[in-house]
Every structure is written in C-alpha cells, then in structure tokens.
PAZAPA-4460 file (N, C-alpha, C; in steps of 0.05 Angstrom, whole numbers, plus 32768, in hexadecimal, padded with zeros to 4 digits):
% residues 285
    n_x    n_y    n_z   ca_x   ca_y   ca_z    c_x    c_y    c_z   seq   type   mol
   81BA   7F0B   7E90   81A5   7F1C   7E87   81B0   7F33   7E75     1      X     A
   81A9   7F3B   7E5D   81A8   7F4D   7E4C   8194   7F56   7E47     2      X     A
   8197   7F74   7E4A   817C   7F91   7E48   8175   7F8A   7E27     3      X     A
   815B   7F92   7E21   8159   7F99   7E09   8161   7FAA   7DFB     4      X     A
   8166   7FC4   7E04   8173   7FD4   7DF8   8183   7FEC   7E08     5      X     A
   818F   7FF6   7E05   81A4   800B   7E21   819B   8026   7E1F     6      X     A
   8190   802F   7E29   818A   804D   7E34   81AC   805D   7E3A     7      X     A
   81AD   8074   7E40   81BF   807E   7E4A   81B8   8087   7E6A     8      X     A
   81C9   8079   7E81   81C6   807A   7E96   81D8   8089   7EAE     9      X     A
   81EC   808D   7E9E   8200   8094   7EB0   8201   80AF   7EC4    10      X     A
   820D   80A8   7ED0   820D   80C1   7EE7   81F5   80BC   7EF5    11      X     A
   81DC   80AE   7EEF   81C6   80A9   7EFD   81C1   809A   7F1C    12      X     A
   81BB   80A3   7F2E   81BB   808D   7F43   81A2   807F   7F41    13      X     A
   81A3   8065   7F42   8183   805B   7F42   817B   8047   7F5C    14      X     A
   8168   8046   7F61   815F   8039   7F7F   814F   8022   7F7D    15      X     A
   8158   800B   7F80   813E   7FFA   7F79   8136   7FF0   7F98    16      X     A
   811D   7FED   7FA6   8113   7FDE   7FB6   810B   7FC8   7FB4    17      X     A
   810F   7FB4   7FC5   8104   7F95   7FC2   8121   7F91   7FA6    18      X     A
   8130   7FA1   7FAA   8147   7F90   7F98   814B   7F6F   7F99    19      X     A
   814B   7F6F   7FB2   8156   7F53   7FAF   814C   7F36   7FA8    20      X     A
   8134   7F36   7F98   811F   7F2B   7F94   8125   7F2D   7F71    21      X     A
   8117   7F0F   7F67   811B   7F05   7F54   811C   7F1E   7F33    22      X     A
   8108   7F30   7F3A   80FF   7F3E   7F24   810B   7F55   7F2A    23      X     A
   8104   7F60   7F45   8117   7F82   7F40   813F   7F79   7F44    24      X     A
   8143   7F64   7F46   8163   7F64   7F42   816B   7F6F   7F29    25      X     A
   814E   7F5D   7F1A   815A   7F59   7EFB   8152   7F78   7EF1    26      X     A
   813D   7F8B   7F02   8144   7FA2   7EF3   815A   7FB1   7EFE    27      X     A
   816B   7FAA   7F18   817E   7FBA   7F1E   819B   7FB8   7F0D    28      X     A
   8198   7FA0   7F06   81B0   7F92   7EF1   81AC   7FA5   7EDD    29      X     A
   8194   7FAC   7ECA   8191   7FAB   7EB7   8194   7FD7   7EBC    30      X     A
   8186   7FE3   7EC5   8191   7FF7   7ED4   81B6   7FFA   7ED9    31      X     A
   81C2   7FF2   7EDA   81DA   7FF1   7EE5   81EB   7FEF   7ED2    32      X     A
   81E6   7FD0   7EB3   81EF   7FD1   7EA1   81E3   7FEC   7E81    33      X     A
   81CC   7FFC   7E94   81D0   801E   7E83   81DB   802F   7E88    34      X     A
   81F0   802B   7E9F   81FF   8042   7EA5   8201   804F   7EC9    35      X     A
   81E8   803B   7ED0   81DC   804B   7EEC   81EC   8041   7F01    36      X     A
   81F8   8054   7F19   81F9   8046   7F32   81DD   803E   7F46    37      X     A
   81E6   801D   7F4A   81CF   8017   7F52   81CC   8013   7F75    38      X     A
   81B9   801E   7F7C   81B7   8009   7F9C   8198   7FF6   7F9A    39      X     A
   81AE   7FE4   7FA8   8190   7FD4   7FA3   818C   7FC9   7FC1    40      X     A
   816F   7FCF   7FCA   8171   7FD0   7FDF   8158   7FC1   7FE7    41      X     A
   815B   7FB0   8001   814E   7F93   8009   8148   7F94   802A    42      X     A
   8130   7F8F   802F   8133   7F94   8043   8142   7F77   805A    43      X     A
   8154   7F62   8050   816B   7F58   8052   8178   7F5C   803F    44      X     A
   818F   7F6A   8054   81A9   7F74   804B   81C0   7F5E   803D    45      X     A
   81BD   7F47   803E   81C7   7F2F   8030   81C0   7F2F   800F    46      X     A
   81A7   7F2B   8012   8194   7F27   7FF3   81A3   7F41   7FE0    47      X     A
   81A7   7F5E   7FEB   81A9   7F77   7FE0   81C4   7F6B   7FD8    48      X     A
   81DB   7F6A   7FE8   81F4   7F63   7FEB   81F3   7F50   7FD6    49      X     A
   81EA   7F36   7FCC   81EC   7F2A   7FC4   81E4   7F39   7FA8    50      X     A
   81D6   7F48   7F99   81C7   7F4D   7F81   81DF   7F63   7F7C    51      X     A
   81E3   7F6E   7F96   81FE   7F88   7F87   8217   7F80   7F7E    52      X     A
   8219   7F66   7F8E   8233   7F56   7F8F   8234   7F51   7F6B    53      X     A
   8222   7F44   7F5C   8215   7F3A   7F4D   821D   7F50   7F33    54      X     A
   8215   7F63   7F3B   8212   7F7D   7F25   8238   7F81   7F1E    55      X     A
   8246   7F86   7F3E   8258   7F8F   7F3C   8270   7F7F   7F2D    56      X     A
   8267   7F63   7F37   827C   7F49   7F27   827B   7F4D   7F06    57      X     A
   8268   7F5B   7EF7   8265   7F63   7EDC   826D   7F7F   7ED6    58      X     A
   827C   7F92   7EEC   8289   7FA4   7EE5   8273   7FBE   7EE2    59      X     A
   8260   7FC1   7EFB   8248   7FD4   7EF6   8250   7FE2   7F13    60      X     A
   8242   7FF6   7F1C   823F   7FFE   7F2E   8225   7FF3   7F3F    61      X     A
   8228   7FEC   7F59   8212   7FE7   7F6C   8216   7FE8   7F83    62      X     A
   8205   7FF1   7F94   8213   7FE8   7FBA   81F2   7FD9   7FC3    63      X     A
   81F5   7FC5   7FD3   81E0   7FB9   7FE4   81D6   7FCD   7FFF    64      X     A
   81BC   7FCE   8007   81B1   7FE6   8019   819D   7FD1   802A    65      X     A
   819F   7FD3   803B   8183   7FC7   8055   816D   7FE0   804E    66      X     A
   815F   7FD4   804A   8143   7FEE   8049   8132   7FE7   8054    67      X     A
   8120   7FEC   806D   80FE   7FDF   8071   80FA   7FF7   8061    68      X     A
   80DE   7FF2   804E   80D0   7FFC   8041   80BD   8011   8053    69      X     A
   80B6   7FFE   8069   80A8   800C   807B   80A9   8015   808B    70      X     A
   80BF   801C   8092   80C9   8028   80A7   80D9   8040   80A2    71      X     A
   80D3   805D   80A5   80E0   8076   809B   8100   8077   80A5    72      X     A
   8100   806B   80BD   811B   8074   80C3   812E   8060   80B2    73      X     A
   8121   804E   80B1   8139   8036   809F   813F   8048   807E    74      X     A
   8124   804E   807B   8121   8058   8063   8136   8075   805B    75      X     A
   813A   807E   8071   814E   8096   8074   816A   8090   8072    76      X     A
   8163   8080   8087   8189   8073   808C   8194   8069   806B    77      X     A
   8181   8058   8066   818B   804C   804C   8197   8060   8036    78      X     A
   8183   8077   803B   817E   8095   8023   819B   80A1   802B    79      X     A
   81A4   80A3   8048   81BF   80AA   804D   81D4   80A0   8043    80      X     A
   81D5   8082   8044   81EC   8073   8037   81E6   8073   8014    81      X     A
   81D1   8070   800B   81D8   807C   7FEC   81E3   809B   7FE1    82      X     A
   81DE   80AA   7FF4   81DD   80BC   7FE5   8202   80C0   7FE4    83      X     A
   8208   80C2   800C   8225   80C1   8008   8239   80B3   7FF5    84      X     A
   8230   8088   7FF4   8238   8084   7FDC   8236   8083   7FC4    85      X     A
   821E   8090   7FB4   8221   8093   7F9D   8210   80AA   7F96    86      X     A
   8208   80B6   7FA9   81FB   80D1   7FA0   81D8   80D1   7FA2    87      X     A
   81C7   80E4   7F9D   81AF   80E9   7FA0   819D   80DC   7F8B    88      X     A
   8189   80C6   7F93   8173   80BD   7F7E   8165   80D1   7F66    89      X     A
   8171   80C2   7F52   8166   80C6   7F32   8146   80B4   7F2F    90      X     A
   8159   80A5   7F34   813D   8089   7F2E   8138   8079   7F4A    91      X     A
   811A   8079   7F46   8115   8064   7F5F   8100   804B   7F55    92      X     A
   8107   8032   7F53   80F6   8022   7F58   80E7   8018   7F6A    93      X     A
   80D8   801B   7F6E   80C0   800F   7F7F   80B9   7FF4   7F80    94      X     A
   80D5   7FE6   7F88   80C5   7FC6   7F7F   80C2   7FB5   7F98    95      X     A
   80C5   7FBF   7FBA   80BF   7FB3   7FCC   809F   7FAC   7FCD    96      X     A
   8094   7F95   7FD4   8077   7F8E   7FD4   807B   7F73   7FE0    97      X     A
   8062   7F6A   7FD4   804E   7F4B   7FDC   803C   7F40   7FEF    98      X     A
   8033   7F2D   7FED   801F   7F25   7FFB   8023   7F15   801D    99      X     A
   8007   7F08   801F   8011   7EFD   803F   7FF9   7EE7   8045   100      X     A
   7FF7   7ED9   8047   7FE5   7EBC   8049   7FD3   7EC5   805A   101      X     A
   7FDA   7EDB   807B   7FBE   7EE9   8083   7FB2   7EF4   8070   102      X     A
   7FBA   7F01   805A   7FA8   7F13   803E   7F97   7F02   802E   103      X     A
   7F9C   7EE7   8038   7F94   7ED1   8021   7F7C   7EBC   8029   104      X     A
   7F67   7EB9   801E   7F4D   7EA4   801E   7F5C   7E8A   8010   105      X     A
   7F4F   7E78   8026   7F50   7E57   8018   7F4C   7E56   7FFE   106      X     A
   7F30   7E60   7FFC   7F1A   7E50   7FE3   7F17   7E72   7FD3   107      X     A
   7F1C   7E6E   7FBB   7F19   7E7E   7FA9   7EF4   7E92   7FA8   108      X     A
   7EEF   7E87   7FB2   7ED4   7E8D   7FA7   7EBD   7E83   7FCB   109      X     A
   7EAB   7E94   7FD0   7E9B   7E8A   7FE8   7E8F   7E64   7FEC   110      X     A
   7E9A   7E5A   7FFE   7E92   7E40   7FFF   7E78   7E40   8017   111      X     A
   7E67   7E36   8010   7E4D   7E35   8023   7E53   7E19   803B   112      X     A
   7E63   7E0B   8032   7E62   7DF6   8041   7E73   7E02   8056   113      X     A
   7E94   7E0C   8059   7EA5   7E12   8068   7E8F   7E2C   8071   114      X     A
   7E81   7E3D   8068   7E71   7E52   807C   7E60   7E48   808B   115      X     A
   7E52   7E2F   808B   7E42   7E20   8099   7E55   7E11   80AD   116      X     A
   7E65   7E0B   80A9   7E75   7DF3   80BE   7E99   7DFD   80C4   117      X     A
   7E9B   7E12   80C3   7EB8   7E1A   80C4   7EC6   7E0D   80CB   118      X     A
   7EDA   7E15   80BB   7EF9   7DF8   80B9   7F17   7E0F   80CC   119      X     A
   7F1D   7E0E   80E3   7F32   7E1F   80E4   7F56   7E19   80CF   120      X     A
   7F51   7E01   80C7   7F66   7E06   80B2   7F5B   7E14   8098   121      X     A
   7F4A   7E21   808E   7F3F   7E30   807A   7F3A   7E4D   8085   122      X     A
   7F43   7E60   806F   7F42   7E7B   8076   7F2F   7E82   8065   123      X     A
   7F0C   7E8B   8064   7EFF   7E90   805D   7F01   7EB6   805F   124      X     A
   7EF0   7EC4   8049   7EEC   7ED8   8047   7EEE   7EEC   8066   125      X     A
   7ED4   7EDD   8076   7ED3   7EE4   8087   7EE3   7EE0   80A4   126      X     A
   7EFD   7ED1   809F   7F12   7EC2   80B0   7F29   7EDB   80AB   127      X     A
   7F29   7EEA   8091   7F43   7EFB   8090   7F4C   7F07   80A4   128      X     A
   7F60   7F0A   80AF   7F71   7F1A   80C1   7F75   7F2E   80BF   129      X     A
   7F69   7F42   80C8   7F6F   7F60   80CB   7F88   7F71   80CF   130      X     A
   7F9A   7F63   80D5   7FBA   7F6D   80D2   7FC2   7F5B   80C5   131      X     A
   7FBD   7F43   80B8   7FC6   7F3F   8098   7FBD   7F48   8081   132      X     A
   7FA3   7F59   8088   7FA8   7F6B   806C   7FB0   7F84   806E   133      X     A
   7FB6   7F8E   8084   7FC5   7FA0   808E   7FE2   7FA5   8080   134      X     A
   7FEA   7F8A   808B   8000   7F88   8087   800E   7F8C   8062   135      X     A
   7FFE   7F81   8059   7FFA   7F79   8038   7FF7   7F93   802B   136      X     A
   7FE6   7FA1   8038   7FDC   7FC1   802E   7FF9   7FD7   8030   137      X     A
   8008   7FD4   804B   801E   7FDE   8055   802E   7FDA   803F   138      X     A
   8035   7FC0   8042   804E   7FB3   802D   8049   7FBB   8012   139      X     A
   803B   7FC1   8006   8030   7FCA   7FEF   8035   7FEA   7FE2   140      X     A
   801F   7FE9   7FF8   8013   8009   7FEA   802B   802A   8002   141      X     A
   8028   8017   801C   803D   802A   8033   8060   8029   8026   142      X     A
   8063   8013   8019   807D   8007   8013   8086   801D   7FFA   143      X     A
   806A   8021   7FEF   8077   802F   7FD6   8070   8049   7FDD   144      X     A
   805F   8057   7FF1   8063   8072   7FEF   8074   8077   8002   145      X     A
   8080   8074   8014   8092   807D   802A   80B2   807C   8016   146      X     A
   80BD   8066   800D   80D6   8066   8003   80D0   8087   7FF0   147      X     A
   80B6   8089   7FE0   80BB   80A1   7FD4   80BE   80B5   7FDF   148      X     A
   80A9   80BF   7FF2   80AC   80DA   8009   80CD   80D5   800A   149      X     A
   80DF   80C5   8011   80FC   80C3   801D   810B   80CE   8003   150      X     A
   8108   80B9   7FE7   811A   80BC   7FD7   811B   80CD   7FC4   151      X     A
   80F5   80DA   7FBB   80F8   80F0   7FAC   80FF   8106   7FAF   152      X     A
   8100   810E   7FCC   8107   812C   7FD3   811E   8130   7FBB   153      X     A
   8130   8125   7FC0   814F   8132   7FAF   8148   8133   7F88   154      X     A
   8134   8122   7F88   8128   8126   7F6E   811D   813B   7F6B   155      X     A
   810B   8149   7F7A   80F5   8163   7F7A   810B   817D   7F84   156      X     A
   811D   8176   7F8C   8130   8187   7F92   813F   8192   7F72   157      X     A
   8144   8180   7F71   8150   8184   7F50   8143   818C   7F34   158      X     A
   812F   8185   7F35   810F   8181   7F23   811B   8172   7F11   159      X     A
   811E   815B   7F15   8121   8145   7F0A   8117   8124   7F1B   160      X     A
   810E   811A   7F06   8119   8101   7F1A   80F6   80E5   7F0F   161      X     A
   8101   80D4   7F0F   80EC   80C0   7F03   80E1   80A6   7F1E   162      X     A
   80D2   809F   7F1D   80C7   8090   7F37   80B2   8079   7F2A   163      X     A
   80BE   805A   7F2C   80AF   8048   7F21   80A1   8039   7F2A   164      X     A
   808C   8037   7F30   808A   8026   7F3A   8078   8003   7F40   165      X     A
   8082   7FF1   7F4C   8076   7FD6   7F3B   8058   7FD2   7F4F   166      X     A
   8045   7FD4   7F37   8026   7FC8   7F42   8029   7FAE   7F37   167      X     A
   800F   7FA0   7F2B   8005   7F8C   7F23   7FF1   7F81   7F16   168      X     A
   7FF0   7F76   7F06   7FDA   7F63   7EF6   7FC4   7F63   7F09   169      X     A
   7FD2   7F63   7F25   7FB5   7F60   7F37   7FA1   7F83   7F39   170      X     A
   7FAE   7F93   7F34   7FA5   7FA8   7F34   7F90   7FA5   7F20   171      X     A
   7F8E   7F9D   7F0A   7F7A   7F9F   7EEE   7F66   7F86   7EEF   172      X     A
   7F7B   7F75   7F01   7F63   7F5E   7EFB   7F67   7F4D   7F16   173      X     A
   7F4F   7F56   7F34   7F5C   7F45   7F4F   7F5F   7F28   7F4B   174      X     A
   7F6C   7F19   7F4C   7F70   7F03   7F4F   7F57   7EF6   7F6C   175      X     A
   7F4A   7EDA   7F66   7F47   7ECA   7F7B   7F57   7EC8   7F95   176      X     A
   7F46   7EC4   7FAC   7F61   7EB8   7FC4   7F70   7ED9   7FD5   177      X     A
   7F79   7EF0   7FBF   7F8B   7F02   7FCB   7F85   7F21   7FD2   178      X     A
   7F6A   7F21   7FDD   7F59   7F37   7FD6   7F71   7F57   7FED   179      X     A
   7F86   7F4B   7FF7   7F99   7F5E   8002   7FA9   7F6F   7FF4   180      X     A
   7FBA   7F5D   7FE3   7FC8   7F60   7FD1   7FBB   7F6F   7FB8   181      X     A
   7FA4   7F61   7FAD   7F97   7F68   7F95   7F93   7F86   7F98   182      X     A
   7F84   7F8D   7FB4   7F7C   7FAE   7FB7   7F95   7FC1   7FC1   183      X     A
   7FAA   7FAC   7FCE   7FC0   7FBF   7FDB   7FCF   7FC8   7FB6   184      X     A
   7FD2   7FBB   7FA3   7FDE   7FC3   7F85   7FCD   7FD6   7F77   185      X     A
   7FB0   7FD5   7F82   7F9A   7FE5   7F71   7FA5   8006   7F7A   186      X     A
   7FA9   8000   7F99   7FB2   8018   7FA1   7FD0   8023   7F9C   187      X     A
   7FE0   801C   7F91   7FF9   8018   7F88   7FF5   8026   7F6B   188      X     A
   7FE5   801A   7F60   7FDC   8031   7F3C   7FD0   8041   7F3F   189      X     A
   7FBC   804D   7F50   7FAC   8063   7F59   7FC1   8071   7F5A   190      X     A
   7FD2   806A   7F73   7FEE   8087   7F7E   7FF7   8086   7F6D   191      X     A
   8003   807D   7F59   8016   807B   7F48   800A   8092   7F2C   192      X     A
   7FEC   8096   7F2D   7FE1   80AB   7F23   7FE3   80BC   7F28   193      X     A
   7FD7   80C3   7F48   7FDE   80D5   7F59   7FF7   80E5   7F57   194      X     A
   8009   80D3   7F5C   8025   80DE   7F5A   802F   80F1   7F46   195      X     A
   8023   80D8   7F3A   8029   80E8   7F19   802A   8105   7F10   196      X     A
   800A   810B   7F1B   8001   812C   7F1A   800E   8134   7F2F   197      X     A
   8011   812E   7F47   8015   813F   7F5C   8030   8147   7F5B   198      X     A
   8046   8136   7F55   8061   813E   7F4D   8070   8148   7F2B   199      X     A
   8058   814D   7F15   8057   8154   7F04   806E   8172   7EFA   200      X     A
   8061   817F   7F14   8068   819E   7F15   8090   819D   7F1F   201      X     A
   8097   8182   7F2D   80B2   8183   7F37   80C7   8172   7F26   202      X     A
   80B1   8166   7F0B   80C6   815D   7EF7   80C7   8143   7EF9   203      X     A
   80BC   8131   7F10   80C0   8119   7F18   80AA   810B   7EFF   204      X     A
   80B1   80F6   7EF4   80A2   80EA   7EE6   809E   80C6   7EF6   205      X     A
   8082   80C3   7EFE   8079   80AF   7F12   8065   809C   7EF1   206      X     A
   806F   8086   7EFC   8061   806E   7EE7   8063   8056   7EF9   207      X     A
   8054   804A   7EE6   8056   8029   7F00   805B   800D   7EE6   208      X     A
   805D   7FF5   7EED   8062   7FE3   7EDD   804D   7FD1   7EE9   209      X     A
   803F   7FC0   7ED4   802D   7FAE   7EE8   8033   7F8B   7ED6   210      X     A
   8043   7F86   7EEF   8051   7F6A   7EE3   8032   7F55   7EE4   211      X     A
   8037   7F41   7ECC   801C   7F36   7ED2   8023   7F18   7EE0   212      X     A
   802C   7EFC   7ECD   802E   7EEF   7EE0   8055   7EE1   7EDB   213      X     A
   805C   7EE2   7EEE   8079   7ED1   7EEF   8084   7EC2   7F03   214      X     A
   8090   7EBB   7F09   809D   7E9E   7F1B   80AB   7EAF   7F28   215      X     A
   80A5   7EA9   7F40   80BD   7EB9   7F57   80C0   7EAE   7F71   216      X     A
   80CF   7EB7   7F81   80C9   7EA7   7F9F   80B0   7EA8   7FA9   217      X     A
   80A4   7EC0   7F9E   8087   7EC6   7FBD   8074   7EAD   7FAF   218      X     A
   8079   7EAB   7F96   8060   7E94   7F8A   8064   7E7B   7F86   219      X     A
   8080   7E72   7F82   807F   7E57   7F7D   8073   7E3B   7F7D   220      X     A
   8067   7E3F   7F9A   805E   7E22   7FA4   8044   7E2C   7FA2   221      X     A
   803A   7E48   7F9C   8025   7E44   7F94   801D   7E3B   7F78   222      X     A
   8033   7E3D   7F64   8023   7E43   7F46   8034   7E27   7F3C   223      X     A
   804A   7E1A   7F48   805B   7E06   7F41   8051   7DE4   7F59   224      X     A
   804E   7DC8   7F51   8056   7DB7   7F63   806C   7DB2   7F63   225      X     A
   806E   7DA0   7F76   808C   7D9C   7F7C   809E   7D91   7F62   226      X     A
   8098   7D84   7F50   809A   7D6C   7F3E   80A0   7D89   7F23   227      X     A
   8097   7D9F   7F2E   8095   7DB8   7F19   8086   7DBA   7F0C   228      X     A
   806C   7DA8   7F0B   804F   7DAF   7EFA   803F   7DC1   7EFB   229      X     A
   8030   7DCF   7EF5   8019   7DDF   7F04   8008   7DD8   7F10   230      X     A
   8000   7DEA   7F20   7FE7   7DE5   7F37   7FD6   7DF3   7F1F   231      X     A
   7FB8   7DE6   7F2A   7FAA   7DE5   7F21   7F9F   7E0A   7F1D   232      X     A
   7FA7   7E27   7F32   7FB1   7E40   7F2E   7FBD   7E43   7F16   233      X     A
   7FD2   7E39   7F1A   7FE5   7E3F   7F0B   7FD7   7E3B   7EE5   234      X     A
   7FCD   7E1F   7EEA   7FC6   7E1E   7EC8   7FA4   7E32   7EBE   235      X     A
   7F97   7E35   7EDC   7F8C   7E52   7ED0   7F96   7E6D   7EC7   236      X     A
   7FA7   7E73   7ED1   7FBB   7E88   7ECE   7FC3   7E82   7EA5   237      X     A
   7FDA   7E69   7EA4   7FDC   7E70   7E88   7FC9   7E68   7E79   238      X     A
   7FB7   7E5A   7E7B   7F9F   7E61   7E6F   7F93   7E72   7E67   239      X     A
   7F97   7E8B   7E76   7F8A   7EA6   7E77   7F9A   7EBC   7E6D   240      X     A
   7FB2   7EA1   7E65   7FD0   7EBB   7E5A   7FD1   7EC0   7E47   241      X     A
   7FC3   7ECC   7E2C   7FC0   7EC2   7E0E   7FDF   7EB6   7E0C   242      X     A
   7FFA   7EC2   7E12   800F   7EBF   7E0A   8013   7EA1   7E18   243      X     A
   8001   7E94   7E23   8004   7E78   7E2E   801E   7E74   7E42   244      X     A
   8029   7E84   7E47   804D   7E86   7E5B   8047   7E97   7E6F   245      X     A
   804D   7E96   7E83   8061   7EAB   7E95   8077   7EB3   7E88   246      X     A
   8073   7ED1   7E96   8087   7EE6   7E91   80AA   7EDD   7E9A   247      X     A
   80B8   7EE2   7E8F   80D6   7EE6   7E93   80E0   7EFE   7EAB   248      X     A
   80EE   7EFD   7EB0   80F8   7F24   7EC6   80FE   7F2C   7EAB   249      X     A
   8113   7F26   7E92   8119   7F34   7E84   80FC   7F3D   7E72   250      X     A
   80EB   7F36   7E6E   80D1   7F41   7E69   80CC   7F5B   7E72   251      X     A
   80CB   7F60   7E8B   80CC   7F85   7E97   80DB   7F94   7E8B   252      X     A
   80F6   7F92   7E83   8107   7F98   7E7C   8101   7FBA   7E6D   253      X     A
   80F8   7FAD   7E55   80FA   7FBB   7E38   80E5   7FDE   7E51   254      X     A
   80CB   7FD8   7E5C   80B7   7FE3   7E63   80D1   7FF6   7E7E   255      X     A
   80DA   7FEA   7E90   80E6   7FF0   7EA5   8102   8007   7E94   256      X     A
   810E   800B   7E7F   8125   8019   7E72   8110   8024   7E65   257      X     A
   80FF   8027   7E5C   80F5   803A   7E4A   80E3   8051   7E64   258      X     A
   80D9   8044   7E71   80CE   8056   7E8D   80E9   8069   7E95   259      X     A
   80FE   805E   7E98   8119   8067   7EAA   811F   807D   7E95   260      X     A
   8125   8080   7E7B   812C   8096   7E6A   8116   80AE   7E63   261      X     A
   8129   80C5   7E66   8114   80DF   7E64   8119   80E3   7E48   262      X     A
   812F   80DA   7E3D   812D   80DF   7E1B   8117   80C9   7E14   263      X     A
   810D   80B3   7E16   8103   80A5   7E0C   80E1   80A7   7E15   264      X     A
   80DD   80B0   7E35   80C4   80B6   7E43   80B5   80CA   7E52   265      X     A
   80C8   80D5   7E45   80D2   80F0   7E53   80B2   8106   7E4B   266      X     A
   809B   80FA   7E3F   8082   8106   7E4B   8072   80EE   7E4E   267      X     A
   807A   80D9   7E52   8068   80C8   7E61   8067   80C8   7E85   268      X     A
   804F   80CC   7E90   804C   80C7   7EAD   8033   80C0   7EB6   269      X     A
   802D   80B5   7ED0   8014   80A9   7ED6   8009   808F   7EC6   270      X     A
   8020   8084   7EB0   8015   806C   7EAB   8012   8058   7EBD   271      X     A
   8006   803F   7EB7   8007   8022   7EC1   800A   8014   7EAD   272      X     A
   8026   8008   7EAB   8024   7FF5   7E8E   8022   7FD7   7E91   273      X     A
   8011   7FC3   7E90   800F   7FAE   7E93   8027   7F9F   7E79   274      X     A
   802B   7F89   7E91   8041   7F76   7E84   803A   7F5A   7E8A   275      X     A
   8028   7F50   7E6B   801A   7F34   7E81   8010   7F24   7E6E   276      X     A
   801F   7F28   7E58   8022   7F0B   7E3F   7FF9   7F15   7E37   277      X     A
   7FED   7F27   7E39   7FD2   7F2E   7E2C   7FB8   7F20   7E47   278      X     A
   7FBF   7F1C   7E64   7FAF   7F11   7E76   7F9C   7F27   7E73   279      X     A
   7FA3   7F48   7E7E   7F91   7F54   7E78   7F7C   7F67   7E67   280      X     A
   7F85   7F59   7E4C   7F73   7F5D   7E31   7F62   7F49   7E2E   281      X     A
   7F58   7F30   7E3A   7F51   7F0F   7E37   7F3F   7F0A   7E4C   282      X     A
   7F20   7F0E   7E41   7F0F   7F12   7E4E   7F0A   7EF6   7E58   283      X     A
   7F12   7EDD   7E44   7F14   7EC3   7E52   7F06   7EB1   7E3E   284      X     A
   7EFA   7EC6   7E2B   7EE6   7EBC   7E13   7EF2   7EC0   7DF1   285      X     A
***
C-alpha cells in the first residue's frame, strides 16, 4: 500500500481502534508511513500484533494493544501502555464497530405471509432481539465515545489533538435487513457533530469518515458466493454505485491524511465525508 500523498507526521502518536481489521490496518500503515508512532489496537491482541508486526517489517514505528472498546478499564490499561511506550494520543481513530445477525431481519422489506404463519428460522421485524441491538448500538456508537472520554484527555490537556471517526454510508442512506447498525452509525455522525462543538474551545478537531461500500471480513458471504459472484445484495449495491465498483482501503486514504493534518484541515471540524464511488448522490433514477 502507498498513501497518496505524505503529510508531515512525526513526533505524533496516533491510535487506531478496530486496527486489526481489513480497512483501519490500512489507515494505520498509511499513518505510520507519515511519520506517526502507531498503536494499533484490537480487541484480539494477535490481529493488533500482527498489523504492527506488518508496519514495523517496513521500517515504521508501531506496537499492537488489546483494547475492549467497551470496557473503560481495558480502555485505560491500553491508554497506560501507549502512552509509556510511545507517549500521549495526537490522533485517534475511531474505527472499532459492526454489526450482529441479532440486529438483522430475514426479508428486507415486511412479508405478510411469514407475519401470518411464522417461520422460527426467519427473523422478522418483530422477532429482533433486544440485546442484539443493544449490542450493535454499544459496539458502535459506546465503542466510539468511551475510547474518546480515555484518549482525548491528554489532547484537551495540551489544546491540541484531532479525533476521527469512521460512520457509514449507512448513516445517509439505512440499508434493508440492518436497522441496528444503520441507526447505531446515524448516531456515530450526530456525536461526531456534537463533539465537534463541544471540544472546539480545547483545540481538538472531531470529523468522521463514512466508508460506503467495500469487501471485508464482516461482509463477505454476504455480498460474495462462494464461486465469487454476487449475491443478488451485492449487485443492488453496485448498481446503485454510479462508480459501478466497490471501494479499495486505499480509497480512505487520501480523506483519512487530509483529516489527520492541521496544516492542511486545520479549520475543518464536525464534518462527515462520505466515501462511496457517488451511492449517496443517486437517487436510483
């Protein structure tokens, strides 16, 4: 992977969550080759290990971190071992998230037949699980404000400090099937407004990225068959993509380094910048 273009990063510590996952690796890499010491932190300590391992074999700085997102004390401990090894958060990514099949309906749309004759292998509207969207809401929207309460302090301390963090395509436009996820990201660009103003006055500059659609572990077998064709999802999706493709990780890229620099964004905050080949400009007509 090669950045689009290099910021100046150095001396920066940067924090990515959900590091170890297909897309925020590739912004920790790309973070790392501007100068930044990185932790990239997973809530398995393997995946992290493996992505820092990754950075370091190219001559960057990185260390791997166990983090639960949701859990303050993990979230502390972790904040202890960065800071000792590489010092106090500059930058934080926000990229721990995703969904959960309790968050998720069978059938896209209300079926009258399964509400008349219920199927227990079908999860109808009214079948959702109340601690699977719980859960979905947590992982989401809890995932991304708690790591901040932990990691911005040393930013607001300093009056400095930038906070990114990743919503979604689903935020602008809910998707069929994920009405957990869809509202847990809606709430994810709301705070990310919020934030924005509320930490204004301590220098912190809060933005969010909203990836639209790409290939990753959480989706595969949903948007791919086995054989690698599309599911019949999947070819609504690029149908709906003017750019006809899924996104690349290096796609975030250019949006994720220009967020990270105060010479370059340095009065941008409270955005949400969609990244999603034109899904949500494409009314469908």
């Amino acid at each position: 992977m090669t950045v689009p273009f290099k910021i100046d990063l150095q001396d920066k510590v940067a924090l990515v969550t959900g590091g170890g996952g297909i897309l925020c690796s590739g912004m920790a890499l790309a973070l790392a080759e501007c100068g930044a010491k990185v932790a990239v932190l997973d809530l398995r300590k393997e995946a992290a290990d493996k992505v820092a391992a990754k950075i370091t074999a190219q001559g960057y700085c990185a260390i791997g971190v166990a983090c639960n997102v949701l859990d303050r004390a993990s979230i502390e401990e972790a904040n202890a071992v960065i800071e000792k090894e590489l010092g106090p958060c500059d930058i934080l990514i926000n990229g721990a998230g995703g969904n959960h099949p309790k968050g998720t309906t069978s059938q896209e749309t209300f079926c009258k037949e399964l509400f008349d004759n219920p199927d227990p292998a079908q999860v109808s509207f009214y079948d959702l699980d109340p601690e699977g969207i719980k859960f979905v809401f947590d992982l989401n929207f809890l995932g991304t404000l708690l790591p901040t309460q932990v990691f911005s302090r040393s930013m607001a301390a300093k009056g400095s400090g930038v906070v990114i963090n990743i919503s979604s395509m689903n935020a602008f436009k809910p998707l069929t099937k994920i009405p957990a996820y869809s509202a847990a990201k809606a709430a994810v660009s709301n705070f990310t407004q919020w934030l924005a103003v509320h930490m204004a006055p301590a220098g912190i500059r809060v933005n969010a990225i909203a990836p639209g659609f790409f290939l990753t572990d959480q989706n595969r077998s949903l948007l791919c068959n086995a054989d690698g064709s599309p599911t019949p999802r999947s070819s609504k999706i690029l149908n709906h993509t003017p750019m006809g493709k899924y996104g690349e990780p290096e796609d975030l890229l250019g949006a994720l380094l220009w967020l990270s620099s105060d010479q370059a964004a340095g009065f941008v905050t409270g955005t949400v910048i969609p990244i999603d080949g034109g899904f949500s400009a494409y009314s469908g007509v």
